[in-house]
C-alpha positions as CSV (number, residue, x, y, z in Angstrom):
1,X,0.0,0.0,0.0
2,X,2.6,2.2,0.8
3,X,4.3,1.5,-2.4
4,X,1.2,2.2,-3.9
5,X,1.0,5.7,-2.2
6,X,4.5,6.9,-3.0
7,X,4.0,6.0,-6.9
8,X,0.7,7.5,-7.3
9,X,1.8,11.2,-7.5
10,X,4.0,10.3,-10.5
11,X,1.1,8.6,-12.1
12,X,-1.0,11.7,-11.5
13,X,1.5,13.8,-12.6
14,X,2.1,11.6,-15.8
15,X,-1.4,11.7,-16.5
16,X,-1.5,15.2,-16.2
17,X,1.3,16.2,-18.7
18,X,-0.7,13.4,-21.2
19,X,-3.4,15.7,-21.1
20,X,-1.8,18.6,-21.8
21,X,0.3,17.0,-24.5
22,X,-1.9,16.3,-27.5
23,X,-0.8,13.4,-29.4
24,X,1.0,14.1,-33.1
25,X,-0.7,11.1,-34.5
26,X,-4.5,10.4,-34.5
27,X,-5.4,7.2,-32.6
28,X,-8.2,6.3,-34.7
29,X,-6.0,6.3,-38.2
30,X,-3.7,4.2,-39.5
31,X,0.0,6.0,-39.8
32,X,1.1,5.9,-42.8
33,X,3.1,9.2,-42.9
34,X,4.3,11.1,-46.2
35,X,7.4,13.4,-46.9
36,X,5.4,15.4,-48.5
37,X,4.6,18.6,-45.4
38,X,6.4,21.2,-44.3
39,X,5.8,23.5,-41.3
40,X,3.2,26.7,-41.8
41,X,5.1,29.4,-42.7
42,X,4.7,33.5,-42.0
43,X,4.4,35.5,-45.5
44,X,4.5,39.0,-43.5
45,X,5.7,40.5,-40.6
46,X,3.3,42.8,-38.8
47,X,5.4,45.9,-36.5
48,X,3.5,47.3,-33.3
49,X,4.0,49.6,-30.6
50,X,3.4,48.5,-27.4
51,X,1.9,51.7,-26.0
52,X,2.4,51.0,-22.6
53,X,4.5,52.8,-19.8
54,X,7.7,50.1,-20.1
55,X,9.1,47.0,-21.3
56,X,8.5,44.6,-17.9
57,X,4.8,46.4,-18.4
58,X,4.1,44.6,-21.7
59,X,6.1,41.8,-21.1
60,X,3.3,41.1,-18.6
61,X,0.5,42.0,-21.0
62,X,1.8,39.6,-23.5
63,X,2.1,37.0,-21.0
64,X,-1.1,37.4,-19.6
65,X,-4.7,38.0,-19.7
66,X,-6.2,41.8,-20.1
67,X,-9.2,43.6,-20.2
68,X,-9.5,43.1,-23.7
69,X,-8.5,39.1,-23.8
70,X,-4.9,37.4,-24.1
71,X,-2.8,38.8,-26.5
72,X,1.2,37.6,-27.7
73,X,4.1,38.5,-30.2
74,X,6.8,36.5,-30.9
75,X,9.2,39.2,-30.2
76,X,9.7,42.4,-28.1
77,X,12.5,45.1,-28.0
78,X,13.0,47.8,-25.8
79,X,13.4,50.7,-25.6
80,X,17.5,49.6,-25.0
81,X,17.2,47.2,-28.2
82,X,17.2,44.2,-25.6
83,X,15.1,41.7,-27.5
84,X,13.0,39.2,-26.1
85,X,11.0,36.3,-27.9
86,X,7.9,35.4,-26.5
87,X,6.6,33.0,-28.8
88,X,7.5,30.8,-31.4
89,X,8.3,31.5,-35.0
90,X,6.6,28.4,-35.9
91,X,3.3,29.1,-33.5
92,X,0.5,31.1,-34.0
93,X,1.1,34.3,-31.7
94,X,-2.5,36.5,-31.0
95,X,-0.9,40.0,-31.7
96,X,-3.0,41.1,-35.0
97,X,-6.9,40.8,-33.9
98,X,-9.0,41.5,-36.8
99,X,-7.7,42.8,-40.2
100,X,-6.7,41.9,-43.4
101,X,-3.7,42.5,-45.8
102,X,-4.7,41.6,-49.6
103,X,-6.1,38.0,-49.5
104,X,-4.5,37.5,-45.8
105,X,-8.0,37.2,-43.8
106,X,-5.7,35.5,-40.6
107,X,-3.1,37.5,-39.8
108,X,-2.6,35.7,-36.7
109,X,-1.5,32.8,-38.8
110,X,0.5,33.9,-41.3
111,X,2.6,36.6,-40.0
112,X,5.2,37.4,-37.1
113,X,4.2,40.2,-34.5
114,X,7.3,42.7,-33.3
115,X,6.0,44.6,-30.6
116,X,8.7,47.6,-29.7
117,X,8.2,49.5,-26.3
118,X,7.1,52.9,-27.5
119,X,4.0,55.2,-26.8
120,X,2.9,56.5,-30.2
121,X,3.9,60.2,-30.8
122,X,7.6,59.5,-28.7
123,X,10.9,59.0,-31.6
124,X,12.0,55.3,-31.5
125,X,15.4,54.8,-30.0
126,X,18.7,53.9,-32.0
127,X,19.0,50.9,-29.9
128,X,16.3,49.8,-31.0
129,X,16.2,50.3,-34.7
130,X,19.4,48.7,-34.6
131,X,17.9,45.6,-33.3
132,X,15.1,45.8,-35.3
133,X,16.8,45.5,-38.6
134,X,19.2,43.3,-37.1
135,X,16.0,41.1,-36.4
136,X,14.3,41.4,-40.1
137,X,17.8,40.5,-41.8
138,X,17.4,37.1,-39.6
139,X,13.6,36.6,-40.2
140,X,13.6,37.8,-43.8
141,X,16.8,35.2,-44.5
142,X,15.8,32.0,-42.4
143,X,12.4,31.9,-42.8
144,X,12.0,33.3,-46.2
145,X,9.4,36.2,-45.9
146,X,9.9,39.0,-48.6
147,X,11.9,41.9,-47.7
148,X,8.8,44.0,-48.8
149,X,6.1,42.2,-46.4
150,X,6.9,44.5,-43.2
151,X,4.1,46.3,-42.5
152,X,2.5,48.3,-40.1
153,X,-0.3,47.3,-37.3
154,X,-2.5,50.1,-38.8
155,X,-2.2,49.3,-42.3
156,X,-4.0,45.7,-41.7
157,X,-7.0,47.2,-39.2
158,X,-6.9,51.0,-40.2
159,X,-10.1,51.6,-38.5
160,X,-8.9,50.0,-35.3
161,X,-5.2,50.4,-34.5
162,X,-2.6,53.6,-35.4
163,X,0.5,51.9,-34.4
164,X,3.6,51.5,-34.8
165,X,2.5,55.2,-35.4
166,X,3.9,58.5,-37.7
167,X,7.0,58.9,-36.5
168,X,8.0,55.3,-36.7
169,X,11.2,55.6,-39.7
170,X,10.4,53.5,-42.6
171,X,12.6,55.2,-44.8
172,X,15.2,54.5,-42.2
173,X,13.9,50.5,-43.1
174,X,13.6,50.8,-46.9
175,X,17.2,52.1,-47.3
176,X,18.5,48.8,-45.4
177,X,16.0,47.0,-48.0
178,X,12.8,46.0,-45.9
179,X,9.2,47.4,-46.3
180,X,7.5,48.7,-49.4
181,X,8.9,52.3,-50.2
182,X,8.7,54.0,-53.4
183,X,12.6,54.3,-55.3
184,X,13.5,57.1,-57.8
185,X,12.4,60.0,-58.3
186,X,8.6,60.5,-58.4
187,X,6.5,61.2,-61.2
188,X,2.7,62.2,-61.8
189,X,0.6,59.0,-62.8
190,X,-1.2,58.4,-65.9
191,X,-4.7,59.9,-66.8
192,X,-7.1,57.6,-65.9
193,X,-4.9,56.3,-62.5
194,X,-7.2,54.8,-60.1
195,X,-5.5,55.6,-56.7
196,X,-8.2,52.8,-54.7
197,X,-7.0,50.3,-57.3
198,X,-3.2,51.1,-56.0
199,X,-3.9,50.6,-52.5
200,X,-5.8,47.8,-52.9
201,X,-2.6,46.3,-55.2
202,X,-0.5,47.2,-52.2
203,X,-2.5,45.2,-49.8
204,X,-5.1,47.8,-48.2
205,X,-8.7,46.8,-47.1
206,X,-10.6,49.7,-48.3
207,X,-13.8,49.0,-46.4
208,X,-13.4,52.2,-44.7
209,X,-11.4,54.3,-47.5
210,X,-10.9,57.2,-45.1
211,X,-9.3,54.9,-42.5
212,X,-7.4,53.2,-45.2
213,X,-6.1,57.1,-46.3
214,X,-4.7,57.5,-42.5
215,X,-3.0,54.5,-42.3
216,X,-1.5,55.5,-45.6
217,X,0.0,58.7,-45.0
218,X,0.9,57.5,-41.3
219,X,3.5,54.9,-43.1
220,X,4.2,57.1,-46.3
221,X,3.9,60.7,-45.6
222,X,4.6,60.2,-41.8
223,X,1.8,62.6,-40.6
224,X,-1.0,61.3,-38.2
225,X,-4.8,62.6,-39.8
226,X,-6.3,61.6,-36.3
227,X,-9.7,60.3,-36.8
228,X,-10.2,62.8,-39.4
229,X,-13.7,61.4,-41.8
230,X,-12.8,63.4,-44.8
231,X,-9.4,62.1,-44.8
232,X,-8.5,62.5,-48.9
233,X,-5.1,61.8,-51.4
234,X,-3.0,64.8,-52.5
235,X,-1.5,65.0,-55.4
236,X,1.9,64.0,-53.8
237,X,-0.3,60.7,-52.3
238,X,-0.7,59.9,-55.8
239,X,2.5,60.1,-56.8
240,X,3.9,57.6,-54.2
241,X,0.4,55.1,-54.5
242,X,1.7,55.2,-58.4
243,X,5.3,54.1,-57.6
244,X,4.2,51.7,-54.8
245,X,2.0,49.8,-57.0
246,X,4.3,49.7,-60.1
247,X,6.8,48.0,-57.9
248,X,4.1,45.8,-56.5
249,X,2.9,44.3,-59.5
250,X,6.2,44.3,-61.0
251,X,7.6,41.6,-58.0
């Protein structure tokens, strides 16, 4: 009995991790596995800001629950550069909510969430730039995401988020080769130029077109429109939505 007693904790405890553990292989099929797979892959990688008062303070929102449900990223720098990964490459991180980028409907599953320690409307530090691009040169090379699928938080779910925010440097990105960015010198686009075909090409959800505008110049003309309703193209806007989707479709 007393045998019995001292190994009945480690059979709880085995149990316990068998539950938790889900098995690779179904029980009710036959294995008869194929080479044929490969892990799922991220096609983008989706920049935040954390918005919060510090590092340690979202390293325990990502790590917990909040008022507004879990949320994750994979990766975190402060405001030092320090990086820290919180989930996965290969796992499914909950750090883009609703959204969409072209025909990505899941961002959750097909991207990587950066989340750098920054209250929009503060500059980003060189420290962490640094690590950033240090960061996309490893993600872009081993896991074979195109240089050009960095995007921002607010370009997936204009109407909803503003992050990683106007002042964030995406020139500073595009000259080390990551993000979209129009090259050369800029010229007016043809008669006839359908600037909502252009953003669409880009990857824009234009159910709200004035939303879709603010994100827009927030990443290309680094200026914040607030909430503004009537939020329109200039002729400049055109310009760069002209370039942008010439070197879109011509990938």
């Amino acid at each position: 009995m007393r045998r019995f007693l001292l190994l009945l904790p480690a059979c709880l405890l085995a149990a316990s991790c068998a539950h938790v553990e889900a098995p690779s292989r179904n029980a009710l099929a036959e294995w008869v596995p194929s080479p044929n797979l490969d892990q799922r892959r991220p096609v983008v990688i989706v920049l935040h800001a954390t918005e919060q008062a510090s590092a340690q303070q979202s390293l325990d929102t990502l790590r917990t629950a909040n008022r507004h449900g879990p949320v994750s990223s994979h990766y975190l720098i402060g405001d030092d550069g320090r990086l820290y990964q919180l989930v996965a490459d290969s796992e499914r991180a909950w750090h883009a909510g609703g959204g969409r980028w072209g025909t990505l409907t899941d961002l959750n599953s097909t991207s990587i969430g950066i989340e750098i320690d920054n209250e929009v409307g503060e500059p980003y530090t060189e420290a962490q730039l640094v690590t950033l691009l240090r960061l996309l040169d490893d993600l872009t090379t081993r896991l074979s995401i195109p240089k050009t699928q960095v995007i921002a938080h607010a370009d997936l779910a204009p109407t909803r988020k503003r992050d990683p925010g106007a002042l964030f440097p995406w020139q500073r990105l595009a000259d080390a080769g990551y993000g979209l960015w129009p090259r050369g010198e800029l010229a007016d686009p043809p008669a006839g130029f359908d600037p909502w075909l252009a953003m669409a090409a880009i990857g824009y959800p234009l159910e709200d077109r004035a939303a879709a505008v603010r994100a827009f110049h927030r990443h290309y003309r680094g200026r914040d429109d607030g909430e503004d309703p009537a939020a329109a193209f200039d002729a400049e806007d055109l310009r760069i939505l002209h370039a942008l989707a010439a070197q879109k479709l011509g990938q």
